[in-house]
C-alpha positions in Angstrom: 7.9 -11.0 12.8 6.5 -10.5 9.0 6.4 -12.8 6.3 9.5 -14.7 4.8 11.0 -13.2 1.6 10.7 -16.9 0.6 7.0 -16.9 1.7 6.4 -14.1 -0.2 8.6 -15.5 -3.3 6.4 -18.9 -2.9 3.0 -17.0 -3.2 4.1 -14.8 -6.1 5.0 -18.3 -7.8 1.2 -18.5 -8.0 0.7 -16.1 -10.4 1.3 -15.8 -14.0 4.8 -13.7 -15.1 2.1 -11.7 -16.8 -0.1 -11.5 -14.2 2.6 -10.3 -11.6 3.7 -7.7 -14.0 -0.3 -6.4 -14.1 0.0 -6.1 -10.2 2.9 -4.0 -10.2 2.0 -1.9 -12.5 -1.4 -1.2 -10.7 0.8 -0.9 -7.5 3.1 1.7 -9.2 0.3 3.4 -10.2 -1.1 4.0 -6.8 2.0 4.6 -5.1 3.3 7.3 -7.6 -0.2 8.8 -7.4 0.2 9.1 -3.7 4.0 10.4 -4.0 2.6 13.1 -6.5 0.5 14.2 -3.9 2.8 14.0 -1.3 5.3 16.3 -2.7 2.9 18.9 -3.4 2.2 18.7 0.6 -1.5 17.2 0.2 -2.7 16.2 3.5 -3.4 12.8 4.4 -6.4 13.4 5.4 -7.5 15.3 1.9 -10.1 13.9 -0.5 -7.7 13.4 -3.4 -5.0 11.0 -0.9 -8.1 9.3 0.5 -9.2 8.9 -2.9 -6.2 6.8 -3.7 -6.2 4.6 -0.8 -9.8 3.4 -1.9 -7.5 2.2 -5.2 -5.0 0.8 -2.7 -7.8 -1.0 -0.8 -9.1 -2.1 -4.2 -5.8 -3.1 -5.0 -5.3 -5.1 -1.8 -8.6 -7.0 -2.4 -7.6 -8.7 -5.0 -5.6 -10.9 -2.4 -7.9 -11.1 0.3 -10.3 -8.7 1.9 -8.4 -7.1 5.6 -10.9 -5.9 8.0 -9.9 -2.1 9.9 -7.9 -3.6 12.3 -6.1 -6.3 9.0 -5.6 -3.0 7.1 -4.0 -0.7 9.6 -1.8 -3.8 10.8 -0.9 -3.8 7.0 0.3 -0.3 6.7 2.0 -0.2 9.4 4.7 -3.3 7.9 4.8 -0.2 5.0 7.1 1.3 8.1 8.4 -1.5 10.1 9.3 -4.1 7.4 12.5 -2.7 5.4 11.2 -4.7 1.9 7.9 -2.7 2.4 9.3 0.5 3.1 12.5 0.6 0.3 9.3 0.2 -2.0 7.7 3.0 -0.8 10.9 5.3 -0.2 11.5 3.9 -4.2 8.9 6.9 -5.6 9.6 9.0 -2.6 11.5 9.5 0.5 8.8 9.6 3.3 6.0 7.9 1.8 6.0 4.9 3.6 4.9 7.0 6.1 2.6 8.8 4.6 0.5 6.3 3.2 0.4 4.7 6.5 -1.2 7.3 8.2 -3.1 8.0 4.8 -4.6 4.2 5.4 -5.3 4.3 9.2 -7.5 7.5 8.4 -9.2 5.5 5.3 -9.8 2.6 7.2 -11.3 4.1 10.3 -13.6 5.9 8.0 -14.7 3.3 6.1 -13.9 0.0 7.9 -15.7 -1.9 10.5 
């Protein structure tokens, strides 16, 4: 149903060592910035978690530009696909989740 590890292996190949290493660590960034928040029981819906999935959308942009409906289809692999979610569960158990629903509020609000 989602894309091959080897897809996903094949595209990475496109990028620099260097340059892959600068994506994760902007990635890790947002995702322990959304964990923090998480575990001090922020809502999704708060200003501050919001705040971070604008940097996740940022971050996402830099591949290719999802519409509302290309967003939320996105987060929801965060749940569904276990390479997606072990990421997520990696800073903290339930944020998969959490940053899903963080997204679908983010991109109905500022998504056409």
């Amino acid at each position: 149903m989602f894309e091959s590890r080897r897809h996903i292996q094949d595209v990475n190949a496109g990028y620099s060592a260097e340059a892959q290493a600068q994506f994760k660590a902007q990635h890790d960034q947002i995702a322990q910035a959304a964990a923090d928040l998480m575990q001090v029981g922020t809502s999704v819906d708060a200003e501050e978690v919001q705040a971070v999935i604008a940097r996740h959308y940022e971050f996402i942009k830099q591949f290719w530009t999802p519409s509302r409906l290309a967003y939320k289809s996105l987060a929801l692999t965060y749940v569904l696909d276990d390479s997606f979610k072990s990421t997520y569960e990696s800073f903290a158990p339930g944020l998969a989740s959490y940053i899903k629903r963080a997204i679908d509020i983010w991109a109905d609000q500022n998504l056409d």
